[in-house]
TORKOL-4160 file (C-alpha; in steps of 0.2 Angstrom, whole numbers, padded with zeros to 4 digits, m for minus):
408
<pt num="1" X="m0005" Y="m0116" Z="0179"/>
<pt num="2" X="m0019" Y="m0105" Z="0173"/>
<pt num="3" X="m0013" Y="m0090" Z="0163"/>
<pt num="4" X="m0017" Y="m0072" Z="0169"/>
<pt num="5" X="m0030" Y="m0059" Z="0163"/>
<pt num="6" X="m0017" Y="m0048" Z="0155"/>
<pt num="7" X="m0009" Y="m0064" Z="0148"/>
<pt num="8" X="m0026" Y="m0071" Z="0140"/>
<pt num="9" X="m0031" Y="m0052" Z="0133"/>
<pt num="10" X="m0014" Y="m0051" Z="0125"/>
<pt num="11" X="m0016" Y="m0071" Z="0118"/>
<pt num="12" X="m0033" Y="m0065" Z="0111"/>
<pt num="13" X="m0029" Y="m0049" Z="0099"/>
<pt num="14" X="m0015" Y="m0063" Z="0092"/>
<pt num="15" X="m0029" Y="m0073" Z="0087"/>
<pt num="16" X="m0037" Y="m0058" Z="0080"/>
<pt num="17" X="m0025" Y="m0052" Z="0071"/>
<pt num="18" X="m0023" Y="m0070" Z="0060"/>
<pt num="19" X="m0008" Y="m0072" Z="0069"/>
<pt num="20" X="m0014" Y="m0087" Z="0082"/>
<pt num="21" X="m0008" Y="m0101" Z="0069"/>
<pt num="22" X="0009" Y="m0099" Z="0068"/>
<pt num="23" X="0011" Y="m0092" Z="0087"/>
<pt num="24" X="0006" Y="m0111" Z="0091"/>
<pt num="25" X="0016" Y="m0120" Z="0077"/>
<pt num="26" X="0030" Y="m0111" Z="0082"/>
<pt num="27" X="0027" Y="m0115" Z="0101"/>
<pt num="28" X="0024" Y="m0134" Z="0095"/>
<pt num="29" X="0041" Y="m0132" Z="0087"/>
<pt num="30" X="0051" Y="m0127" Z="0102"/>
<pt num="31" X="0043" Y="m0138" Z="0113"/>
<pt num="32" X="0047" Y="m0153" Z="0103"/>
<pt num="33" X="0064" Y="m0145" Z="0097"/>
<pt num="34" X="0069" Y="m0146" Z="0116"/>
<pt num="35" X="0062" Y="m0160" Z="0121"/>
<pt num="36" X="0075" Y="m0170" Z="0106"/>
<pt num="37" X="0091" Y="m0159" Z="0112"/>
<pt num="38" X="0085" Y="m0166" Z="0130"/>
<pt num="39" X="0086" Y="m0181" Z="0124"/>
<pt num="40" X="0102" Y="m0179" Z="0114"/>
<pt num="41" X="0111" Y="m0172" Z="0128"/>
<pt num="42" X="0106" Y="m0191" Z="0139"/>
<pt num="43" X="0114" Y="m0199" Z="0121"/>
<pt num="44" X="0129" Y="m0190" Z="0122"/>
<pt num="45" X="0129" Y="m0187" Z="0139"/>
<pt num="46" X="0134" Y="m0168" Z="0142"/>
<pt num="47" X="0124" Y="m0153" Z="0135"/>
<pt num="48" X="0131" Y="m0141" Z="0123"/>
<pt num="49" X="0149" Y="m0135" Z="0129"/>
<pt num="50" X="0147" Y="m0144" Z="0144"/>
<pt num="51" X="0164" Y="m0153" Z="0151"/>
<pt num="52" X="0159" Y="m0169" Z="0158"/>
<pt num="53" X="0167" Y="m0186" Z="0160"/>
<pt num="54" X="0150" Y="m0194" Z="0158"/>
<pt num="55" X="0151" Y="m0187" Z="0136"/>
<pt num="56" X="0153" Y="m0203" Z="0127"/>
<pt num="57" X="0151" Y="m0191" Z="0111"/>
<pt num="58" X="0152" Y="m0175" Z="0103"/>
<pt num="59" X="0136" Y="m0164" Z="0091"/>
<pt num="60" X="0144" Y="m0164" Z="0073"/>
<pt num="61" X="0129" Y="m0150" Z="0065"/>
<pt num="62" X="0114" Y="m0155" Z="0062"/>
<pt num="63" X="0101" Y="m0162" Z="0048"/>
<pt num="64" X="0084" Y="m0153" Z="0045"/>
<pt num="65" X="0067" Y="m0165" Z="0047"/>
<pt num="66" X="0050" Y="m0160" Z="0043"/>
<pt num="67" X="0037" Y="m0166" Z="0055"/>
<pt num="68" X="0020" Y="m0165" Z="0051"/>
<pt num="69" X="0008" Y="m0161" Z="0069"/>
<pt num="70" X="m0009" Y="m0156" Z="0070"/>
<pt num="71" X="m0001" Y="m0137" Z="0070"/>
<pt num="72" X="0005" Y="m0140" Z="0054"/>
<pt num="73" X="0022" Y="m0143" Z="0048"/>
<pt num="74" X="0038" Y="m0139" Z="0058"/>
<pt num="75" X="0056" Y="m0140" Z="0056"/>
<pt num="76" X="0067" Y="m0149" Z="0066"/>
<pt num="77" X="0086" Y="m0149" Z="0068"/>
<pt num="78" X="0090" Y="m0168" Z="0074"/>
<pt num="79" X="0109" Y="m0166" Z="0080"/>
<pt num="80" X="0121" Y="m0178" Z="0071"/>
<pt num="81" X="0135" Y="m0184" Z="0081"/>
<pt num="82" X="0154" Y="m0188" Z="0076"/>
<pt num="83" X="0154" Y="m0206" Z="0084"/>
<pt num="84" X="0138" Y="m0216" Z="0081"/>
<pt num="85" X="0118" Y="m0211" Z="0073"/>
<pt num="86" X="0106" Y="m0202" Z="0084"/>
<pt num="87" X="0087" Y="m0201" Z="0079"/>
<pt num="88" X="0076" Y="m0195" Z="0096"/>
<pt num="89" X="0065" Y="m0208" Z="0100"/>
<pt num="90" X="0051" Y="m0191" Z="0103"/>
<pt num="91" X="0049" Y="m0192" Z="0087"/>
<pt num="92" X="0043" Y="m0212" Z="0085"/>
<pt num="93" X="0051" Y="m0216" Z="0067"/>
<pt num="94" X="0038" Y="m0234" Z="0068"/>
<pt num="95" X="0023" Y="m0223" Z="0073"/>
<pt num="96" X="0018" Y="m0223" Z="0054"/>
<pt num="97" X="0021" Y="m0242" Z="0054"/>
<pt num="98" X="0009" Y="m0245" Z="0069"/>
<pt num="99" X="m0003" Y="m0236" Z="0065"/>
<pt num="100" X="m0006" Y="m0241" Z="0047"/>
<pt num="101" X="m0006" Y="m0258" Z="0055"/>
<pt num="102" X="m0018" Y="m0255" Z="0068"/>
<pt num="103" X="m0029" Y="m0247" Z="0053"/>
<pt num="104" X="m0028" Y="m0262" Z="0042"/>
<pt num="105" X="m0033" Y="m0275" Z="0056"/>
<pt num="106" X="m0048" Y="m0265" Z="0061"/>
<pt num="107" X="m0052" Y="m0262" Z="0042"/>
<pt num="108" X="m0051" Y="m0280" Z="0039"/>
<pt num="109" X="m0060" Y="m0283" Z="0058"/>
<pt num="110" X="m0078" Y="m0272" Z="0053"/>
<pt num="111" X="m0077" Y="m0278" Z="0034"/>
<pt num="112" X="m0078" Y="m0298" Z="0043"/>
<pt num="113" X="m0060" Y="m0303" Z="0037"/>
<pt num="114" X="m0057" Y="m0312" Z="0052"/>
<pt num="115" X="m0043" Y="m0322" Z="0058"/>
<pt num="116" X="m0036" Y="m0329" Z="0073"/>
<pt num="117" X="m0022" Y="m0318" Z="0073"/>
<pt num="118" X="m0033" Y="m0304" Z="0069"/>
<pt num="119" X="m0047" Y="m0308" Z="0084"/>
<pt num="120" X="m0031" Y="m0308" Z="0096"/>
<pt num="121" X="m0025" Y="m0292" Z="0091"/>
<pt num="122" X="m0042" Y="m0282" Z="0094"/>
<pt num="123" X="m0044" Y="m0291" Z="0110"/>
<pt num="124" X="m0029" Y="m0282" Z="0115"/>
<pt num="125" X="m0033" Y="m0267" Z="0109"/>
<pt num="126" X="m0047" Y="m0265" Z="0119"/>
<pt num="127" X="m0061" Y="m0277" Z="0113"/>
<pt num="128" X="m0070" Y="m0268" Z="0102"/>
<pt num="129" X="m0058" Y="m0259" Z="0093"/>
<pt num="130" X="m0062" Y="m0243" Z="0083"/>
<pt num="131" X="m0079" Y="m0239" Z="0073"/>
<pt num="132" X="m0081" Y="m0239" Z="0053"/>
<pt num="133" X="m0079" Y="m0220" Z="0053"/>
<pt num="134" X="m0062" Y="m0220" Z="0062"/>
<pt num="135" X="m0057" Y="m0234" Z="0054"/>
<pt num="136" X="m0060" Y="m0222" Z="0037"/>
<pt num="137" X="m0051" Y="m0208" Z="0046"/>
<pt num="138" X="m0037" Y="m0217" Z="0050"/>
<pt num="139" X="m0036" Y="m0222" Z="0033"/>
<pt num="140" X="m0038" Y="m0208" Z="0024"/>
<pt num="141" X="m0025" Y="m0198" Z="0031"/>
<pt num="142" X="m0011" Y="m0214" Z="0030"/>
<pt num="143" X="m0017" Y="m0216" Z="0010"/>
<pt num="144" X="m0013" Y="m0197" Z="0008"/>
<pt num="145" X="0004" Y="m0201" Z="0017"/>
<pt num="146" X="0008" Y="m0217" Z="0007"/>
<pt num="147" X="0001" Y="m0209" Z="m0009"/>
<pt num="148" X="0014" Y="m0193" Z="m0009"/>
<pt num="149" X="0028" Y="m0203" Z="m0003"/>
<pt num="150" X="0023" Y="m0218" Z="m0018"/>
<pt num="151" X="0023" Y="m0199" Z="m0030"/>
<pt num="152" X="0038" Y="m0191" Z="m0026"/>
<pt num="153" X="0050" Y="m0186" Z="m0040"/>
<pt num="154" X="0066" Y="m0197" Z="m0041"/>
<pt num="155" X="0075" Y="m0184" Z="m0051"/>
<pt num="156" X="0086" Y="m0178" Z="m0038"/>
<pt num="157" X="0101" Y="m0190" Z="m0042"/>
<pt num="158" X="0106" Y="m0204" Z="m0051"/>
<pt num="159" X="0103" Y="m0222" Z="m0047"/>
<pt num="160" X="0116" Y="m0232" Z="m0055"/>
<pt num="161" X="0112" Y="m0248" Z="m0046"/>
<pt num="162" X="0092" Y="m0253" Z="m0042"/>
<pt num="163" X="0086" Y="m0268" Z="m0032"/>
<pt num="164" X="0069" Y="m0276" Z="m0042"/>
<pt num="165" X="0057" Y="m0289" Z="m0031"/>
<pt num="166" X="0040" Y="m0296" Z="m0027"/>
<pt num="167" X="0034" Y="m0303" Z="m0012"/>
<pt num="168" X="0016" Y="m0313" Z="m0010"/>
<pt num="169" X="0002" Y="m0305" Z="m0001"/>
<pt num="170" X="m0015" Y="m0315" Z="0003"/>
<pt num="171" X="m0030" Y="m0301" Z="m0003"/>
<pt num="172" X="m0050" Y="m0304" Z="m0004"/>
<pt num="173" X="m0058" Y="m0301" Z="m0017"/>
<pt num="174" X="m0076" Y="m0297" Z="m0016"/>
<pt num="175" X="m0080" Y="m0295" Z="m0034"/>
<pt num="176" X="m0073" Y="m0314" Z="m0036"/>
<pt num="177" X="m0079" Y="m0319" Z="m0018"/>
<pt num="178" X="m0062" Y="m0326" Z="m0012"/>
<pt num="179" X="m0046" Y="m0324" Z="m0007"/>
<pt num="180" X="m0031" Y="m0323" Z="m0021"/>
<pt num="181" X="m0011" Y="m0321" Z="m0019"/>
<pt num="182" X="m0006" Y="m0304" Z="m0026"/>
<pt num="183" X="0012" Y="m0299" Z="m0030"/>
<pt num="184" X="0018" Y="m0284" Z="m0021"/>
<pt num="185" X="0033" Y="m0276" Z="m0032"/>
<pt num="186" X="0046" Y="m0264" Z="m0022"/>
<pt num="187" X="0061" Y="m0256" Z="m0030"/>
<pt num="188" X="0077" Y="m0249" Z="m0019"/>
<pt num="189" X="0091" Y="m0239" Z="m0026"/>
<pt num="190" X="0108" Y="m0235" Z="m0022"/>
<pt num="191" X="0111" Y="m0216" Z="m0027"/>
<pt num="192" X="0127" Y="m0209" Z="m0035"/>
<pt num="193" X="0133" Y="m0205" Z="m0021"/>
<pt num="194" X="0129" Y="m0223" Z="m0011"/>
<pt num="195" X="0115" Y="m0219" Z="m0002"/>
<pt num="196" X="0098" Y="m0231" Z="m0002"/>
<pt num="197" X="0082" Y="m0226" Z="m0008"/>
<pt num="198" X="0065" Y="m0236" Z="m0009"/>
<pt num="199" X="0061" Y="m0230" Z="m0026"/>
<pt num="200" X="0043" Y="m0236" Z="m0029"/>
<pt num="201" X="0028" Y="m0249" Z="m0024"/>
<pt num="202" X="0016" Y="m0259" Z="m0032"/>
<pt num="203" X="0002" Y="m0272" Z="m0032"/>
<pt num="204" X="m0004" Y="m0283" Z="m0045"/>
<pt num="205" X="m0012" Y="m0300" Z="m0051"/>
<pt num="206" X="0004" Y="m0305" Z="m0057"/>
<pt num="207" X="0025" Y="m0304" Z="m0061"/>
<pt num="208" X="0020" Y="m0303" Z="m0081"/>
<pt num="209" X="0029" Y="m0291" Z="m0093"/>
<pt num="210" X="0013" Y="m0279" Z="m0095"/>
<pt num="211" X="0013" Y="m0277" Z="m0076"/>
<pt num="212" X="0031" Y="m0274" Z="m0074"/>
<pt num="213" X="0032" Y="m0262" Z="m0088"/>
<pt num="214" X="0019" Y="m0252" Z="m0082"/>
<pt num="215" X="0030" Y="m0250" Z="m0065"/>
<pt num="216" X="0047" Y="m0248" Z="m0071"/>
<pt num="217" X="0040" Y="m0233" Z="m0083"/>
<pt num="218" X="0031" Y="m0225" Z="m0070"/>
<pt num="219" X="0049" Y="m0225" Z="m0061"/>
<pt num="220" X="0056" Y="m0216" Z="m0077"/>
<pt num="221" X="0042" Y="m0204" Z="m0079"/>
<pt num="222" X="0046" Y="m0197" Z="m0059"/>
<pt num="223" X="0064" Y="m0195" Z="m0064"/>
<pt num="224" X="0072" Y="m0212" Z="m0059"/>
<pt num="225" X="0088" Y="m0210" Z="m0071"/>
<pt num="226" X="0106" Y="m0214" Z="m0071"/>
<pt num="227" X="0102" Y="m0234" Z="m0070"/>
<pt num="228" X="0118" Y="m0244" Z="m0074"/>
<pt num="229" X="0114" Y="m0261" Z="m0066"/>
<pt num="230" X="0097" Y="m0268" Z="m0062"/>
<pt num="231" X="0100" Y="m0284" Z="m0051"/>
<pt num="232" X="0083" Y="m0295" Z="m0048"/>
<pt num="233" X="0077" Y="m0313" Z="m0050"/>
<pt num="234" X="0075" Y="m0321" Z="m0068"/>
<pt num="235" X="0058" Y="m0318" Z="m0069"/>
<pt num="236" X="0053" Y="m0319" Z="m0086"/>
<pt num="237" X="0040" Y="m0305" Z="m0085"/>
<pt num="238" X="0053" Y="m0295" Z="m0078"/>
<pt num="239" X="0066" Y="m0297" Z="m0090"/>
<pt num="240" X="0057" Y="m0293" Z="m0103"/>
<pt num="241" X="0052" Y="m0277" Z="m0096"/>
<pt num="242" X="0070" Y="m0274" Z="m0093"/>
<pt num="243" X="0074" Y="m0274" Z="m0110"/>
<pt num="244" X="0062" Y="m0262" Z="m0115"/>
<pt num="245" X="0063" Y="m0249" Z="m0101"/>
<pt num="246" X="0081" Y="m0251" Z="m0097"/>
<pt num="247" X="0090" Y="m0252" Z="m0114"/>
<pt num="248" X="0109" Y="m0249" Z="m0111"/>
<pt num="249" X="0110" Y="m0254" Z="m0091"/>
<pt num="250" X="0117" Y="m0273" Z="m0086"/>
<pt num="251" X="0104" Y="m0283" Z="m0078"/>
<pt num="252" X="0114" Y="m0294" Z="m0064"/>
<pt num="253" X="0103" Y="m0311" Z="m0058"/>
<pt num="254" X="0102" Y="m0313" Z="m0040"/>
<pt num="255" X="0118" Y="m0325" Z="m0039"/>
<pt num="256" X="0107" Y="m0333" Z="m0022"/>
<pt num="257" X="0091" Y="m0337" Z="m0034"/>
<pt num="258" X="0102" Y="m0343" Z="m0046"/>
<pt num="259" X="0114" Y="m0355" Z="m0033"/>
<pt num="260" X="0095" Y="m0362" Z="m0028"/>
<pt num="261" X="0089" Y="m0366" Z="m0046"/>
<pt num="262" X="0107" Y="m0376" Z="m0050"/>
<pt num="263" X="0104" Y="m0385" Z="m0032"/>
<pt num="264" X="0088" Y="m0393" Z="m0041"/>
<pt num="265" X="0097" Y="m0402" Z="m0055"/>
<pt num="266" X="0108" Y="m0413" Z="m0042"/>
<pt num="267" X="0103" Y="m0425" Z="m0029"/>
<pt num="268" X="0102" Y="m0422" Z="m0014"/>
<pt num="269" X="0116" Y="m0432" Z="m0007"/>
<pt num="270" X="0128" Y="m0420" Z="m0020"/>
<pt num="271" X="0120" Y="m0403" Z="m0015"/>
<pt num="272" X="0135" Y="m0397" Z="m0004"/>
<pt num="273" X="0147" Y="m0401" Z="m0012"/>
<pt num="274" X="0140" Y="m0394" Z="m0029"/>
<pt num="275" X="0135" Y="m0376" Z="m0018"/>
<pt num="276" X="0155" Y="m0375" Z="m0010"/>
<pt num="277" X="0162" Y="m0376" Z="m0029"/>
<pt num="278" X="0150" Y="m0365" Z="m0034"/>
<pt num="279" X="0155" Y="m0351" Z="m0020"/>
<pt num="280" X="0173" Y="m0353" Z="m0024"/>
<pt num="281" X="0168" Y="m0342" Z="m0040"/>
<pt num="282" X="0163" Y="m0327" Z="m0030"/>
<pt num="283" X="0180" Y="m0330" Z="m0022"/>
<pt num="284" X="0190" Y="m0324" Z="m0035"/>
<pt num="285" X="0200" Y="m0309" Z="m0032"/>
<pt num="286" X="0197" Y="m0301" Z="m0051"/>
<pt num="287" X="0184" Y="m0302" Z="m0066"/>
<pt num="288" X="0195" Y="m0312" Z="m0076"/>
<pt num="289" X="0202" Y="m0325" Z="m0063"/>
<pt num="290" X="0178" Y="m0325" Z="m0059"/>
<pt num="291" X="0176" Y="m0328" Z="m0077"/>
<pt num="292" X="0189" Y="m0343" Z="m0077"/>
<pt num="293" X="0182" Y="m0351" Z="m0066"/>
<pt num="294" X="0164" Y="m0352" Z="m0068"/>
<pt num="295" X="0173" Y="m0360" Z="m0082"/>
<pt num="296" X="0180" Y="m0374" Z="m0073"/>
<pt num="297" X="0166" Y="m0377" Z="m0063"/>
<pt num="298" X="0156" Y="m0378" Z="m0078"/>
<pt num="299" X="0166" Y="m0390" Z="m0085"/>
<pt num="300" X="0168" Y="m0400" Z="m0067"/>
<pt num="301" X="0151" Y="m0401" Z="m0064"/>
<pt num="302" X="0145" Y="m0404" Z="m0081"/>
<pt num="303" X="0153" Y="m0423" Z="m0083"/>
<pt num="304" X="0142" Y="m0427" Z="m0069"/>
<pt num="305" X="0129" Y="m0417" Z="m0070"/>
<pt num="306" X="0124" Y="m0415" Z="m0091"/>
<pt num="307" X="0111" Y="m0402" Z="m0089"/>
<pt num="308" X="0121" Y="m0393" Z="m0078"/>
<pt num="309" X="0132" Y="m0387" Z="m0094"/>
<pt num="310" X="0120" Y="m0379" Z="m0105"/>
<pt num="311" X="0111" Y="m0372" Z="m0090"/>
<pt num="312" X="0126" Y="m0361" Z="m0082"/>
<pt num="313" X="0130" Y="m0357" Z="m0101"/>
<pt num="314" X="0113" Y="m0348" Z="m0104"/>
<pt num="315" X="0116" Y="m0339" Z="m0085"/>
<pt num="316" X="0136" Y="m0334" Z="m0085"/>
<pt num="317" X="0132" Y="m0317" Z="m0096"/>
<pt num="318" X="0119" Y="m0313" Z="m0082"/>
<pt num="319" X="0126" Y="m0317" Z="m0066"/>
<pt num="320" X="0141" Y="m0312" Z="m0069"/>
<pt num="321" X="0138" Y="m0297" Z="m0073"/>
<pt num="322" X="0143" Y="m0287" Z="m0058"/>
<pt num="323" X="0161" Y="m0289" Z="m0065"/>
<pt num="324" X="0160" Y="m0277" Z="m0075"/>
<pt num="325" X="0159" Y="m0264" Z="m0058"/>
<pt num="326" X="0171" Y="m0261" Z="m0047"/>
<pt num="327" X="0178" Y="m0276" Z="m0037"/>
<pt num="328" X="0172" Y="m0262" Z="m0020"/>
<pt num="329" X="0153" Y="m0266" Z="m0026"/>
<pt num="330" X="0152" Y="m0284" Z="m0029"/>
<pt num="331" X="0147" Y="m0290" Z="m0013"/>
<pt num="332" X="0134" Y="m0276" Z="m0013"/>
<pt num="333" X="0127" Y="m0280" Z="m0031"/>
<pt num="334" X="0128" Y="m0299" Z="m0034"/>
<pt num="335" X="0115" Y="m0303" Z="m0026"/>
<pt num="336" X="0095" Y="m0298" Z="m0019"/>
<pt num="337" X="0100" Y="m0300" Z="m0003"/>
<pt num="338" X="0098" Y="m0281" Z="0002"/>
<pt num="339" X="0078" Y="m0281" Z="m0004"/>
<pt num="340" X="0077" Y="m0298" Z="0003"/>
<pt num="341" X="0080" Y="m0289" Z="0019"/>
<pt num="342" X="0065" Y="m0276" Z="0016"/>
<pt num="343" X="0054" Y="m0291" Z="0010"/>
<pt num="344" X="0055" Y="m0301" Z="0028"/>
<pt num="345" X="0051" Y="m0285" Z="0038"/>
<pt num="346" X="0033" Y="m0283" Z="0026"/>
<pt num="347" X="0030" Y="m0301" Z="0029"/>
<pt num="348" X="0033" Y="m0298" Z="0046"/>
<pt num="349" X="0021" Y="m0284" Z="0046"/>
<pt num="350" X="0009" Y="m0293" Z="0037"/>
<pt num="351" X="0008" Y="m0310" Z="0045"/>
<pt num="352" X="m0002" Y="m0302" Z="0060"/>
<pt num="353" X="m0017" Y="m0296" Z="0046"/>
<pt num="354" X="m0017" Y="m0312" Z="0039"/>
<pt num="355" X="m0029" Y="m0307" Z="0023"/>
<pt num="356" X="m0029" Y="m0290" Z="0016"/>
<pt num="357" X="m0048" Y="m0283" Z="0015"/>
<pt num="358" X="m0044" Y="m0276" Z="m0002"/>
<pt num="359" X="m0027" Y="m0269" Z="m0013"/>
<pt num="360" X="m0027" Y="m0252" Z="m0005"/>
<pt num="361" X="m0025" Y="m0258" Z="0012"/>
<pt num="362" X="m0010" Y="m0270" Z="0006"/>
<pt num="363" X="m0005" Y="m0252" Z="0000"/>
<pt num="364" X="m0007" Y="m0241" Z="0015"/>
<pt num="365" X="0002" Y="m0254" Z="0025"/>
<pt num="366" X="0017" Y="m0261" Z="0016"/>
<pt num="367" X="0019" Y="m0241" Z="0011"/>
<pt num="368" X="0019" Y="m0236" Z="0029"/>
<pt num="369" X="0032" Y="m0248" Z="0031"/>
<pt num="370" X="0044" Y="m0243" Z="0017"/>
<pt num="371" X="0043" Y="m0225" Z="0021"/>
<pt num="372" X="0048" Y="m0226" Z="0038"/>
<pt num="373" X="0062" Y="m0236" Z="0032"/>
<pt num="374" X="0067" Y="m0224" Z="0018"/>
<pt num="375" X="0066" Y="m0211" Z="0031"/>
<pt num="376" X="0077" Y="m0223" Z="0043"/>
<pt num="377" X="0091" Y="m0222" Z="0027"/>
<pt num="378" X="0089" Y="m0204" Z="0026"/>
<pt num="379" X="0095" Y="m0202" Z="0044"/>
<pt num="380" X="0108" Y="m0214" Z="0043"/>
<pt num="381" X="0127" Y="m0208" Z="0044"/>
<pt num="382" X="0132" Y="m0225" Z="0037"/>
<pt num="383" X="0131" Y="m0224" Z="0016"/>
<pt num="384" X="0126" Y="m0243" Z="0007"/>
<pt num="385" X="0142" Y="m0238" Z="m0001"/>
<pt num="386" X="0155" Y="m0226" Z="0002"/>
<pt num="387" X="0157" Y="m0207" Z="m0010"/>
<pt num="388" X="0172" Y="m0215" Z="m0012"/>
<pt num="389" X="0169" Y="m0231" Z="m0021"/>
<pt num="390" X="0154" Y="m0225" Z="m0030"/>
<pt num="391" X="0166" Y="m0211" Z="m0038"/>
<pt num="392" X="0175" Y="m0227" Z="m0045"/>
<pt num="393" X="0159" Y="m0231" Z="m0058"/>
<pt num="394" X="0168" Y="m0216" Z="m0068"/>
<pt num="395" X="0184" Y="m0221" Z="m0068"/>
<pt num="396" X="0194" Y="m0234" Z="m0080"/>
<pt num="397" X="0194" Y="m0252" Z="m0076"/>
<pt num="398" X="0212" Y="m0254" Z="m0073"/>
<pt num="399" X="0211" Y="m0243" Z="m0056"/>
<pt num="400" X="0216" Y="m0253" Z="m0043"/>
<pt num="401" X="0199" Y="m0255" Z="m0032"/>
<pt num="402" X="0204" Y="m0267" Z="m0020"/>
<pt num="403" X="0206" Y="m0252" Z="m0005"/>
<pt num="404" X="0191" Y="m0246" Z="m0007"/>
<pt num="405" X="0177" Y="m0254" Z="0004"/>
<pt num="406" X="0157" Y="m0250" Z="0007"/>
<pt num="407" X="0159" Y="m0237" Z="0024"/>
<pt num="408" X="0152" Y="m0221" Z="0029"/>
């Protein structure tokens, strides 16, 4: 519907006045503000105050969220509702993720990193793709993106427990004229008050102690504090680092990794039996019945197994560390399970590039997919572990723990 004379000559002296900018980004803001209490009110199935027998659900307030559009920045109230999450799919949490992807491929498409699975995916994006320029576009704006959210301060809370890992990406390396494996680094942490964070992303040659140092201090230096417990693989470059960065925490060795390395001193044909005694460990309903039995599997194992002995003796201090927490946290902390989770879904993302033109767009993708899952966490009503347990950290020992589970 075209807009009137009047209408237009009113809309003009707006412009005029300097006033034009904000008219549109507050129009921008109300449309998309109604178009996610639309699609609240089809979640729910009532509007606001509306009786219906269709509501499934009730608005519980709201959480702020800042969306970037061309108009600039506006702020969004997503509803929160008393029985399940809501994010409004308007707002297309994965948008990030695709688009960085797309980037990357046609990145690696104009530079001649070509793969099969590459050459399928700009068939079906339309042949030719996008040129050198968009491509740079494109890039520019996701680097900016990735680059803020890889700065951000971390001194807003304390992170008494944080997830350390490295995952294996395939990058080109002109200089050298081939391809290398270069190890991606993310940390995750749990705040004080048990929600989960991606704290911090990196890409080097390799897991050695200069390497991780320089990561883990550049942690510190944007605010990460509070660290209790670091849980990670044994990495001997890592541990190092942990010593040095960390002084005072508890380093916890992925119980998993560790099961796997004590799998290799048997024979096959004694592997599962050997992993069921192991897991009657974790079984144990306090730190001091956990402790006495690594014990006895120590002792069991090692009559058949020599270098089984001296093996779990060097490791108990380290992977049974989690003891030490509260009983409500051990399923949570004993293992990398959690990271592992965040690994798989950047392999996933990955696999379709195949080889990464260069570090920056190994970068731009695996960033875009750790912000969009931070943001995912933000939004979240269930917590990694509930206020409740987490306020256990401060408390003695003795309390008794065992009521308190990981919850919302």
């Amino acid at each position: 519907m075209a807009l009137s004379q009047s209408a237009l000559t009113e809309l003009l002296e707006v412009f005029r006045a300097g006033e034009g900018v904000d008219l549109i980004r507050e129009a921008v803001r109300v449309a998309l503000q109604d178009l996610v209490e639309l699609e609240a009110t089809e979640v729910i199935g009532a509007g606001r105050y509306e009786r219906s027998e269709a509501r499934t659900t009730e608005r519980n307030g709201s959480r702020p969220r800042v969306l970037t559009t061309k108009a600039g920045d506006v702020q969004l109230a997503i509803p929160k509702l008393r029985k399940g999450s809501f994010f409004p799919e308007v707002l297309a949490p994965r948008r990030r993720i695709d688009q960085a992807l797309h980037a990357v491929v046609m990145e690696a498409y104009v530079h001649g990193v070509s793969t099969r699975s590459v050459d399928d995916l700009v068939a079906a994006l339309g042949g030719t793709g996008m040129s050198k320029s968009e491509v740079s576009r494109i890039c520019a704006g996701l680097d900016e993106t990735v680059g803020a959210f890889r700065a951000r301060t971390l001194g807003h809370a304390a992170f008494p427990y944080v997830f350390l890992d490295a995952t294996y990406l395939h990058v080109r390396e002109v200089a050298r004229g081939q391809v290398v494996s270069k190890a991606v680094v993310v940390a995750t942490g749990v705040t004080e008050h048990g929600t989960r964070e991606i704290l911090g992303l990196d890409v080097g040659d390799s897991e050695d102690e200069t390497f991780w140092r320089k990561f883990l201090t550049d942690l510190k230096d944007r605010g990460l504090s509070g660290v209790r417990l670091v849980i990670s693989d044994q990495h001997a470059g890592l541990v190092k680092a942990l010593t040095r960065c960390f002084a005072g925490a508890a380093h916890q060795r992925c119980r998993v990794h560790f099961a796997r390395n004590l799998l290799a001193l048997v024979p096959k044909s004694h592997k599962d039996m050997v992993a069921a005694l192991f897991r009657t460990i974790f079984a144990q309903p306090d730190d001091k019945a956990v402790h006495a039995t690594w014990d006895e599997v120590r002792d069991q194992l090692a009559k058949a197994f020599p270098k089984i002995g001296p093996f779990m003796d060097d490791a108990k201090a380290e992977v049974l560390a989690f003891t030490a927490f509260p009983k409500a946290h051990w399923s949570k902390i004993w293992s990398n399970n959690p990271i592992e989770r965040v690994n798989k879904e950047i392999k996933r993302r990955a696999r379709v590039v195949g080889i990464f033109p260069n570090e920056g767009a190994v970068i731009r993708l695996v960033g875009a997919v750790l912000a969009d899952a931070h943001d995912e966490w933000q939004v979240s009503d269930r917590r990694y572990l509930s206020e409740a347990s987490m306020a256990l950290l401060n408390t003695p020992r003795d309390t008794d723990t065992t009521a308190i589970t990981s919850g919302k």
